[in-house]
C-alpha positions in Angstrom: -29.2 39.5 -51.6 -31.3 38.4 -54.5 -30.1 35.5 -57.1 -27.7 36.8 -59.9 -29.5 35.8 -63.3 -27.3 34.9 -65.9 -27.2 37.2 -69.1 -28.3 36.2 -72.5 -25.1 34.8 -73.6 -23.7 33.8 -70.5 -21.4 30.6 -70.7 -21.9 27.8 -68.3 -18.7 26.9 -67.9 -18.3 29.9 -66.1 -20.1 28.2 -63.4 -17.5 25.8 -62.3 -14.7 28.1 -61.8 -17.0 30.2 -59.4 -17.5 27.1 -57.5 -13.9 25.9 -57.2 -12.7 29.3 -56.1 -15.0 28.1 -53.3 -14.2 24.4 -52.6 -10.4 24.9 -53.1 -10.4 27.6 -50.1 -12.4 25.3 -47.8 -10.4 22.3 -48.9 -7.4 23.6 -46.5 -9.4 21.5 -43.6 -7.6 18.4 -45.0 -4.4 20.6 -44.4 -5.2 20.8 -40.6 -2.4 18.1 -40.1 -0.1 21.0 -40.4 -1.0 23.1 -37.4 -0.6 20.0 -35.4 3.1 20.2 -34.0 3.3 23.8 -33.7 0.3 23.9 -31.6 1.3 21.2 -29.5 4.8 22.6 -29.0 4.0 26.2 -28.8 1.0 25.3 -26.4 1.4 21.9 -24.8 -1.3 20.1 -26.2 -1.7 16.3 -26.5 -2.2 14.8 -30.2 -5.8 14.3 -29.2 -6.7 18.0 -28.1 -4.4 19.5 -30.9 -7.1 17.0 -33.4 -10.1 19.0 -32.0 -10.3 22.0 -34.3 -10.6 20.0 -37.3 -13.1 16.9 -35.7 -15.4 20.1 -34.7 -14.9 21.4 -38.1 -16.5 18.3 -39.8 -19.3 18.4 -37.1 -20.6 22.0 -37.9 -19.7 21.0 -42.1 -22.6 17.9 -41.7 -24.6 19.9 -39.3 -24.6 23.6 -41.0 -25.0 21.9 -44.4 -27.8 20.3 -42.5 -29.8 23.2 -41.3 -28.6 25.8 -43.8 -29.9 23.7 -47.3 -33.2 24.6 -47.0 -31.9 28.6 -46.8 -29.4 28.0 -49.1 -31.7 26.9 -51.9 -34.2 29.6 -50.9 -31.5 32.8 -50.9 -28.9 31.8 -54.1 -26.0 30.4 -54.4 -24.3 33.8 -53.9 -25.7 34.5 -50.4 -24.0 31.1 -49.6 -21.0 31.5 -50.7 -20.9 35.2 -49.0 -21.8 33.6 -45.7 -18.9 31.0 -46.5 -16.6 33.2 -47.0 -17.2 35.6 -44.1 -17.4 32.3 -41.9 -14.8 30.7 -42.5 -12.3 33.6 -42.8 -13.3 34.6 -39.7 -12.5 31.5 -38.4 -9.1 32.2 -38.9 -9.1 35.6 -37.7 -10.2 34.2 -34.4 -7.8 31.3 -34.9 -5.1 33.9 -34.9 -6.5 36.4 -32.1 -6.5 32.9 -29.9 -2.5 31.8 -31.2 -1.9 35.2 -30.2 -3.6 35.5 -26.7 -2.9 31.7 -26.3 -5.9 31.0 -25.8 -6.4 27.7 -27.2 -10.2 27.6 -26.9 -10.5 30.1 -28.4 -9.0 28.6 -31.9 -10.7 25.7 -31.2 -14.0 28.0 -31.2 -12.9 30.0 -34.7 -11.5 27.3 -36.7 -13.5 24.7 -35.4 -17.3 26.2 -34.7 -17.5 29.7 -36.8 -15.1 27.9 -39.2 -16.6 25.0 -39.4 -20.2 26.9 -40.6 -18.5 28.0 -43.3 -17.1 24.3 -44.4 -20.8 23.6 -44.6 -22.0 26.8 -45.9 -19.7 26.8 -48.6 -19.4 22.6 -49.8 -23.3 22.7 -50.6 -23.5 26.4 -52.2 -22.8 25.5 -56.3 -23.8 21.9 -55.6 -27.8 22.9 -56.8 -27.1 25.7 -59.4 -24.2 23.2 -61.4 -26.9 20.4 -61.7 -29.1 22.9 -63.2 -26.7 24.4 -65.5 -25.3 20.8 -66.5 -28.7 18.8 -66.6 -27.3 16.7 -69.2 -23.5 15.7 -67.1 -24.4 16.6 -63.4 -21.6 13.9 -62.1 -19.2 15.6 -64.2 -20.2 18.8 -62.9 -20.5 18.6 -59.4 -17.2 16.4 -59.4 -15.0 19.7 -61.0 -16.2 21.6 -57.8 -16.2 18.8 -55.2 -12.6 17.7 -56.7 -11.7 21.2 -55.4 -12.5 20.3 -51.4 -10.3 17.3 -52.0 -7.8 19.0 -53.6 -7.4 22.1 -51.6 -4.7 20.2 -49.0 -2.3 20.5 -52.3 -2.2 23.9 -52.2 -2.6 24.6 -48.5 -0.4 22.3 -47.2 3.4 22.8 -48.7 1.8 26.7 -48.4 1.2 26.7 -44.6 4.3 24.8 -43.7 6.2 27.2 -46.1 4.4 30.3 -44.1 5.3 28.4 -40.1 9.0 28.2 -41.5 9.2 31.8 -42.3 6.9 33.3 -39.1 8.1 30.8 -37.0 6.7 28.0 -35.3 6.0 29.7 -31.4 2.4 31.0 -30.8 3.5 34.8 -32.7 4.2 32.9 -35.8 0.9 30.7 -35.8 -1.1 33.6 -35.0 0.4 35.3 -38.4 -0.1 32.3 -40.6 -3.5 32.5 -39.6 -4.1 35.8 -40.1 -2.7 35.7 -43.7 -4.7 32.4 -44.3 -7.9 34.0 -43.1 -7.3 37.3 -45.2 -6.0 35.4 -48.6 -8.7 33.0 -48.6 -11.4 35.9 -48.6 -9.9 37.3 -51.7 -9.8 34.0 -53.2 -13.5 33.2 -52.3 -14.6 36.7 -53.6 -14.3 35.4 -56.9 -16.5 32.8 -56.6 -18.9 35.2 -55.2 -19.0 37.5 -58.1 -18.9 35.1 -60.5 -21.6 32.5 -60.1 -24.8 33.0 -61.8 -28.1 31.2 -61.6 -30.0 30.5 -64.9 -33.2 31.5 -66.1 -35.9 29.1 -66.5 -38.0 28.0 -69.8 -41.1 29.3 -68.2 -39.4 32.6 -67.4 -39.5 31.9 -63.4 -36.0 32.7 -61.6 -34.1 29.6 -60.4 -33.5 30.6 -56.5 -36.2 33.5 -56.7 -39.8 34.0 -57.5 -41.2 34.1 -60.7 -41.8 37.3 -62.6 -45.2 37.2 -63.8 -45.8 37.3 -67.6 -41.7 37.3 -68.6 -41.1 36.0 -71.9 -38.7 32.6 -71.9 -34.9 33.6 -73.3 -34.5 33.0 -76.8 -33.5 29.9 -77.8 -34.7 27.7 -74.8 -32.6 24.7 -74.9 -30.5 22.6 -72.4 -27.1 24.1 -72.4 -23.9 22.9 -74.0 -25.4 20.9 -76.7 -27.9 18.5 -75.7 -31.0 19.4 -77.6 -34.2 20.7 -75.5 -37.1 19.0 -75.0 -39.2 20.1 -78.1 -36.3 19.0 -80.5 -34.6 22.4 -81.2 -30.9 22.9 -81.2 -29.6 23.7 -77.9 -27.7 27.0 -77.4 -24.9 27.3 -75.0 -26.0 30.0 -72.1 -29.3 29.5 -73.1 -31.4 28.5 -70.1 -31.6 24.5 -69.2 -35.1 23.0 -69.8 -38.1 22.7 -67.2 -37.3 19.6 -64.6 -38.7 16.7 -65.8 -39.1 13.7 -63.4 -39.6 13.0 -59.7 -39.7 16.5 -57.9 -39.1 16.3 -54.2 -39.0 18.5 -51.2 -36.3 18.2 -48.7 -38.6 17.2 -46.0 -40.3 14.7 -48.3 -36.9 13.1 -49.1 -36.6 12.2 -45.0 -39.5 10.1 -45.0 -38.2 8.3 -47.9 -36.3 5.1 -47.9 -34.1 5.9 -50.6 -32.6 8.8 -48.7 -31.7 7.1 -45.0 -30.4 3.8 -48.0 -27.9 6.4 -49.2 -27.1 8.1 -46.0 -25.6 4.7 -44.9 -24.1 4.1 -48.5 -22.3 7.7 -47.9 -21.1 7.1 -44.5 -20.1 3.3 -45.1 -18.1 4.9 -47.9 -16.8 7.7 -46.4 -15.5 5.9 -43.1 -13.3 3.5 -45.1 -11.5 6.4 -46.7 -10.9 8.2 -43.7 -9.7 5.7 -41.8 -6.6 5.5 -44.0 -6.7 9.4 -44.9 -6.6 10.6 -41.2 -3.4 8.1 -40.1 -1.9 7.5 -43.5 1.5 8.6 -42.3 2.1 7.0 -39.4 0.1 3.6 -40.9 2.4 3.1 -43.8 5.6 4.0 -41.9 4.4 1.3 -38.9 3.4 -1.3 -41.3 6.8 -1.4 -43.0 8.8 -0.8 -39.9 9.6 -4.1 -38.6 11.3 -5.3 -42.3 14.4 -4.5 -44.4 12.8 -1.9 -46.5 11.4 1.0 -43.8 9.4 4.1 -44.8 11.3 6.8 -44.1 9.4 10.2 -43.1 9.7 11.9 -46.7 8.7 8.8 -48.2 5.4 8.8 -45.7 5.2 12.8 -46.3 4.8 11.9 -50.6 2.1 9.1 -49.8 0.1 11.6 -48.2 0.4 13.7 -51.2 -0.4 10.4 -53.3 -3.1 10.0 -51.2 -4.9 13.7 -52.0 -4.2 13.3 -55.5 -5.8 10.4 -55.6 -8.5 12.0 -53.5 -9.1 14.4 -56.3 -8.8 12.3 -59.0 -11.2 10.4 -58.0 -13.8 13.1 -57.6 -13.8 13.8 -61.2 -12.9 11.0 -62.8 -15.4 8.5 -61.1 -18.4 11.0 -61.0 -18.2 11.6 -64.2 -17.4 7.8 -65.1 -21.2 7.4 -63.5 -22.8 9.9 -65.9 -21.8 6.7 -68.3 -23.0 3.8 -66.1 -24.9 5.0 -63.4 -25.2 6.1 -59.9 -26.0 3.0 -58.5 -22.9 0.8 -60.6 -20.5 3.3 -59.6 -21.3 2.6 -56.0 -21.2 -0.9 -56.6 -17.7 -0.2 -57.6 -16.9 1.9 -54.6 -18.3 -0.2 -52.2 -17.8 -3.6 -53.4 -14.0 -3.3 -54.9 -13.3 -1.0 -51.8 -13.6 -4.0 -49.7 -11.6 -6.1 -51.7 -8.9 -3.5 -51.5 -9.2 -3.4 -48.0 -9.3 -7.2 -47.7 -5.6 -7.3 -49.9 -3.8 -4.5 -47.8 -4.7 -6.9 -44.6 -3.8 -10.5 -45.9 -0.6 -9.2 -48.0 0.2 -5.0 -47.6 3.2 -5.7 -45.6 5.0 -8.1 -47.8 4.3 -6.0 -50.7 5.0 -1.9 -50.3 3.6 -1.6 -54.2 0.5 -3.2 -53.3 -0.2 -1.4 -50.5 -0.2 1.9 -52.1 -2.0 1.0 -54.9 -4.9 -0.4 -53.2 -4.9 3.0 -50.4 -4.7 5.2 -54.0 -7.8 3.1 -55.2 -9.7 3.4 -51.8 -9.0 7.3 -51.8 -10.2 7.6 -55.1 -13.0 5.6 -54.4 -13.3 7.9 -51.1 -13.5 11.1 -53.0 -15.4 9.6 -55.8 -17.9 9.0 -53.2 -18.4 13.0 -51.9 -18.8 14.2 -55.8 -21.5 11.3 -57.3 -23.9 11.6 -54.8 -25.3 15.1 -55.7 -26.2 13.2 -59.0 -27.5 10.4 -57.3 -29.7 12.7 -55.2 -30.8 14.9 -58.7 -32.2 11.1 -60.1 -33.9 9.9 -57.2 -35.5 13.2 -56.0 -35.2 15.8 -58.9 -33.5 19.7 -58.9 -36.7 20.9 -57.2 -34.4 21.3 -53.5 -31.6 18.7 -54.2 -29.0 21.3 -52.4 -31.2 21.2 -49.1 -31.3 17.7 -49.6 -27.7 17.1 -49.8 -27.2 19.4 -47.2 -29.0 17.2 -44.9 -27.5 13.5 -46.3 -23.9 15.3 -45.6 -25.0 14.2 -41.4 -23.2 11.3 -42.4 -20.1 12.7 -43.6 -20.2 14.3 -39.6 -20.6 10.8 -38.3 -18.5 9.4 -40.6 -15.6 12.0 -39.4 -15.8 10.6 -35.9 -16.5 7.4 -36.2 -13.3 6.4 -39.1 -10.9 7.9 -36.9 -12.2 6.8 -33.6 -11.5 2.5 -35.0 -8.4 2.8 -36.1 -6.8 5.3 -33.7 -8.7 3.1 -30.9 -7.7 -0.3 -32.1 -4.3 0.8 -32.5 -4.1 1.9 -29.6 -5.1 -1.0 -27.9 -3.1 -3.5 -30.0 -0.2 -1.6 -28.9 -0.2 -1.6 -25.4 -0.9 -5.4 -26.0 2.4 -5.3 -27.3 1.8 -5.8 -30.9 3.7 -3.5 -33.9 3.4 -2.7 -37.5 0.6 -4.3 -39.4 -1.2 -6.4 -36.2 -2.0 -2.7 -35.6 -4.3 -2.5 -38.1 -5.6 -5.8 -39.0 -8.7 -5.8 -36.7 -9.3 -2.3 -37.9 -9.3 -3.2 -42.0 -11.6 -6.7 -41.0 -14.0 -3.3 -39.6 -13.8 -1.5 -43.0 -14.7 -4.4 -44.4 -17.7 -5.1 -43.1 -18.8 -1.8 -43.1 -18.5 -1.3 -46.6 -20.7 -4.9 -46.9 -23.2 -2.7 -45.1 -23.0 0.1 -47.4 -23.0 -2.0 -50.9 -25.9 -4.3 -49.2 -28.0 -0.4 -48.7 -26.9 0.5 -52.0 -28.5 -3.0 -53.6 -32.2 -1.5 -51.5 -32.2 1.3 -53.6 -35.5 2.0 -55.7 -36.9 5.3 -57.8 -39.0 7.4 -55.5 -42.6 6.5 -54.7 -44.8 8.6 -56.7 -47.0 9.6 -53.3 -43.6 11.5 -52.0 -43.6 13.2 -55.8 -44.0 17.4 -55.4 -46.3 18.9 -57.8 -46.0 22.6 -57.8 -49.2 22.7 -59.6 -50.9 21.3 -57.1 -49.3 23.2 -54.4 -50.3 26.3 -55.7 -53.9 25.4 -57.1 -56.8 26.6 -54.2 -58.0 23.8 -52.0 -60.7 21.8 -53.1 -63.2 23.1 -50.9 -62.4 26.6 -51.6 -63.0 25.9 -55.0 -66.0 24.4 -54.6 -67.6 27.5 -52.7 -66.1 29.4 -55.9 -68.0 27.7 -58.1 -71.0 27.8 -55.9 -70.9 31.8 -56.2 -70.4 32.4 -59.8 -73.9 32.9 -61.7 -75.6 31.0 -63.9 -74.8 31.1 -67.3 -77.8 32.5 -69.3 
């Protein structure tokens, strides 16, 4: 499947659209939460086996986006996102086949393993092509498509439930909401798929493909949507974005860099404190306030997890693009830095003040999902466009360890607090001191972070030049000049 080319003509906000069709499909994994108590009560499984779907899920994201960048940069955004979609709808197909046969393995294998491919597959398929369409905004770009993952739960949640109300909640009724899921969300994706295009370059060479020899550059070569190109002319919207200027890195350059292992930490620092709150936000906010004259009720807990994903998205567009304005490295400052301050509030006052405690959550889910859509930026300035989607395929590990290791401290510490026969917010204090540090740990990477040396720079023109030896002998073998 080779790379579509974008027409003369061809808008570049047409990009973004292609890619949320994408990111709001896969964005239903936040919705897992859903399938929970059915599953358990049509199947008998504990809370912990009935979690295991979506904790395999955000394994194979990190670890396909991992192993797939490289391929993914290679083949096109559109082979990606056709491998996305076939993954992760058949995910569900299996998903239903095992609700069916009740066969719960066998759901954990679809949603969770085939599923979970296409999570990965599918989050780091526009992620390259929008930086080089928006060379002049990437944050803003790549946080309209990112702000779709986050907001995807939005859509799929009050959708499955409405779906398990009318099918029914036995094993027959999951198996059909699963079916329908995995057959709507194809259609949905395939318009992602034929939409997204991949511009042409200034030196006529094919973004995703190889370079066809002697083809003129497309009229008016400018950076797209105003900014003006690099010899001073007017830019042209769907003209083709400028050359890459800058650092220029390969993906396996990138891992013997500092810079990249610095913001590996920063993302999984970052990403931990958000889904600590995210993955126990009802149950939290209802135990903290339980033991006082003002309880959360369960609707009450059902609209802060809606707050919550809201804020989730929000925060994907509104601080990535914030850090086209102030920078990568401030923005994290902000994340990092005021996220533990939030964190430090909610422990020394969040149960005497219900207010408080949802603003700061709302600010440390913003923060979270501000966190997932700047760092494709902050990859682009530290390493260049040259493979920044293999690259971000691989820093996305941490989101994978991040997905374990969030839930595993507060669920664990809870746990143990309570069969020391503590309640409400002594549940969580030991936990949010935890955040705290770790996000210390993340701002203290962030702070280590320097431009790329020049020695781990690519140069394609050296790459393709002969070896000097071989040039040498050439030389050797032509005649002397009369």
């Amino acid at each position: 499947m080779s790379p579509p080319i974008a027409p003369p003509g061809w808008s570049r906000w047409l990009v973004p659209p292609a890619a949320l069709s994408v990111h709001l499909s896969i964005g239903q994994a936040y919705a897992w939460s859903v399938f929970k108590p059915p599953l358990e009560s049509a199947l008998g499984l504990t809370g912990t086996q009935s979690a295991l779907p979506f904790q395999l899920g955000i394994v194979m994201l990190g670890l396909s986006a991992a192993f797939g960048g490289t391929l993914v940069e290679r083949r096109g955004p559109r082979w990606a996102m056709t491998v996305a979609l076939v993954c992760f709808s058949s995910g569900f197909l299996l998903s239903a086949l095992g609700a069916a046969t009740e066969q719960y393995w066998l759901i954990v294998f679809g949603y969770g393993f085939v599923g979970g491919v296409g999570l990965g597959i599918g989050y780091i398929s526009p992620v390259s092509t929008l930086i080089k369409w928006f060379p002049d905004r990437p944050g803003m770009a790549t946080g309209i498509a990112i702000m779709g993952f986050g907001g995807g739960a939005l859509i799929a949640s009050p959708w499955s439930a409405q779906m398990l109300e009318s099918f029914g909640t036995d094993s027959h009724g999951i198996a059909l909401a699963f079916l329908v899921h995995g057959l709507a969300y194809a259609v949905f994706m395939t318009l992602g798929v034929a939409l997204v295009r991949v511009p042409a370059s200034r030196s006529g060479a094919v973004e995703g493909g190889a370079a066809r020899e002697g083809a003129p550059a497309p009229e008016g070569t400018a950076a797209p949507g105003g900014t003006p190109a690099t010899d001073g002319t007017p830019a042209v919207e769907g003209a083709a974005p400028p050359a890459p200027t800058g650092p220029q890195v390969t993906a396996r350059q990138a891992l013997r860099t500092p810079q990249f292992w610095c913001l590996w930490v920063v993302l999984c620092m970052n990403v931990t404190a958000g889904i600590g709150i995210l993955e126990k936000a009802a149950p939290m906010i209802t135990g903290f306030f339980a033991d006082t004259s003002t309880p959360v009720s369960t609707a009450a807990a059902a609209g802060f997890v809606a707050l919550l994903s809201a804020a989730n998205m929000a925060g994907r567009i509104g601080w990535s693009s914030t850090s086209d304005l102030i920078g990568r490295k401030n923005v994290y400052r902000l994340y990092l830095g005021a996220g533990a301050v939030m964190y430090g509030l909610i422990a020394l006052y969040g149960d005497s003040s219900k207010p408080l405690f949802v603003l700061c959550a709302l600010v440390i889910l913003s923060f979270y999902g501000g966190g997932f859509a700047t760092v494709p930026a902050y990859l682009k300035d530290l390493f260049g466009t040259h493979q920044v989607g293999a690259i971000h395929g691989r820093l996305l590990t941490a989101w994978s360890t991040a997905g374990v290791l969030g839930p595993l401290i507060v669920n664990w510490i809870a746990d143990r607090q309570e069969a020391a026969g503590k309640t409400g917010a002594d549940l969580y204090g030991l936990s949010f001191l935890i955040m705290i540090g770790l996000l210390v740990v993340g701002f203290a990477a962030n702070e280590l972070v320097r431009p790329v040396h020049p020695r781990h720079h690519h140069d394609p023109a050296v790459s393709a030049a002969p070896p000097a030896k071989e040039a040498a002998h050439a030389q050797r073998q032509q005649p002397e000049s009369a």
